[in-house]
Structures are given as C-alpha cells and as structure tokens.
C-alpha positions, 0 to 999 in steps of 0.5 A, a space after each residue: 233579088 237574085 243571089 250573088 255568085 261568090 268570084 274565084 279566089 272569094 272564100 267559101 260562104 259558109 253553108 256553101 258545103 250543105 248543099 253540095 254532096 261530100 265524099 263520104 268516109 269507110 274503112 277498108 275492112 280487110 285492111 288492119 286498122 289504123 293504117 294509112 292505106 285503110 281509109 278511103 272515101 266514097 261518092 256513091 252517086 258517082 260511084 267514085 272511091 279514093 284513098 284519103 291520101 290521095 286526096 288530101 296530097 291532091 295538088 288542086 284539090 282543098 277541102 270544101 269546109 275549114 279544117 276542124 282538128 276535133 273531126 277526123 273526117 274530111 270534107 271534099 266534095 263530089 264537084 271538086 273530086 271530080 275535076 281534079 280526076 279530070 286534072 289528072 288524067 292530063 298528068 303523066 307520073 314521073 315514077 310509072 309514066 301514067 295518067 292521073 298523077 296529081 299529088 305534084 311537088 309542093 315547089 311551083 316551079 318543079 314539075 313533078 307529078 306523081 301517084 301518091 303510092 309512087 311518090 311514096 315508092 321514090 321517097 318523097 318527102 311529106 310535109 303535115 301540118 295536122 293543126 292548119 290541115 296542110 298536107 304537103 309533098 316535095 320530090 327528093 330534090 326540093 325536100 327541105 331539110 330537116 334540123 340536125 339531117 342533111 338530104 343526102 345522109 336519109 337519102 343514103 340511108 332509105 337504099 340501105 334499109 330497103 336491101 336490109 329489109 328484102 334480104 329478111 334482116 330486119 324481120 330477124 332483128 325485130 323477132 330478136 327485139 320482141 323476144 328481149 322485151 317479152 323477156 324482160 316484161 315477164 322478169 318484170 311480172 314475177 318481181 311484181 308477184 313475188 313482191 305482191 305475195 311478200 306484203 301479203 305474207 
C-alpha cells in the first residue's frame, strides 16, 4: 500500500524531520559569546548559511519539529530554508530598498518587509514567546503597547539615546558607573577582611 502524502495545512507526521537534512548550528568564533549575532546555521551541502534571527524572524519559515524549550538548538530544514531564499528574493526591504527582505510585520494587512538587521535599525519591535517558540515583529506603526509605555514616549526616546550614544555620553556615564561599582565592591572586600581578621583574633 503506497504511503500517503500529508495535505498542506495537515501537521507534520513525526519523523517527518529524520529524513530531511536540517541546518546545523555554530557559533561565530571571533564574535564575543552569547550575543545574538553569533549564532548561525549551516547547510553545508547546500553551502547555505544564516543567522538564527533571520530565520527564526522569517515570516514563511517555521521550524520543521515542535519546539523543545530543553533544546536550544533549532530545527529548519534545508527544503524550507531555501524557499523562503527563493520568497525573498521577490521582497524588496522598506528600510534599504533590497531583495531578500523576508522578516515582515507580524500585522497581515501591513506590507512591510525588512532585512532582520535593518528592522532592528528603524526599531522594530520584537515580540518573543520563548515557551510557545514564537518569534514575532512588528514595524513601529503596528507595534503593540506595552502596559504602563506608550509608542510614541520609547519612540522619542530611541533618537535621544542613539545621539547621546554617537556623541560618547554614554560610554562616559558607564566608565563613571563601573568606577563607582568597583569602588564600592573593594569597600566591600576590606569590611568583609577586617571582619574576617576580627573573629579569628
């Protein structure tokens, strides 16, 4: 008896992902560890790389097995990493103007499509559900709000920092805080020495 196709829509039968070829993850080496732009996937066969926010932000890119919250790792697969390269190529971004901008606003009805490092350039906002492995974005104008913010207090906000940020203040102000903190842990270490010699005298 011949095996039957699953229909589009159907969920994925389990095991389907052990006989397609998944992107395999690395770590930049020369990037500092833990950062997002580190972590990329590969697909040597293919000779495919990409970075795991680009995929994960992807609009028509889902991960071929359920999300396991144990596993860091992520499962795409070659087959679907590749048509959603093909997707982009048709998709221009609204902040640079090129092809292959498929992370897009999570809204259906807003056609913004972006690059996930510009979409991060013109602030938009990201919306993670580390439990459910949703990973969501949405352009400025379809941002939800956050309780207790408004949209256009963080928008106001982001323009200010960045300027304070190019003219040097903010490297300054957190020299200043590191200098107080590492002030403040060596107080901290003689008060606990001349304690520690106190109970042994």
């Amino acid at each position: 008896m011949a095996e039957e196709t699953p229909r589009a829509g159907d969920p994925v039968p389990s095991g389907v992902c052990q006989v397609t070829e998944k992107m395999e993850k690395r770590t930049c080496a020369f990037c500092p560890k833990g950062e997002e732009w580190s972590v990329m996937y590969f697909a040597p066969s293919e000779n495919i790389a990409a970075h795991e926010n680009c995929l994960l932000y992807s609009s028509a890119l889902v991960e071929c097995e359920a999300h396991d919250n144990l596993n860091k790792s992520r499962n795409f697969a070659v087959k679907s990493v590749k048509k959603e390269i093909w997707r982009g190529r048709r998709l221009k971004c609204t902040q640079c103007s090129k092809g292959g901008a498929t992370v897009g606003c999570d809204l259906p009805t807003c056609s913004q499509n972006y690059h996930f490092s510009c979409a991060k350039k013109v602030n938009a906002v990201l919306q993670v559900d580390e439990v459910e492995g949703t990973y969501k974005l949405f352009c400025q104008k379809h941002a939800p709000e956050l309780p207790g913010t408004s949209q256009s207090d963080a928008t106001a906000k982001v323009p200010f920092l960045k300027k304070c940020k190019e003219a040097g203040l903010l490297t300054e102000l957190f020299e200043g805080i590191l200098e107080k903190l590492d002030s403040i842990q060596g107080k901290l270490l003689s008060e606990t020495a001349s304690e520690s010699g106190t109970e042994s005298a």
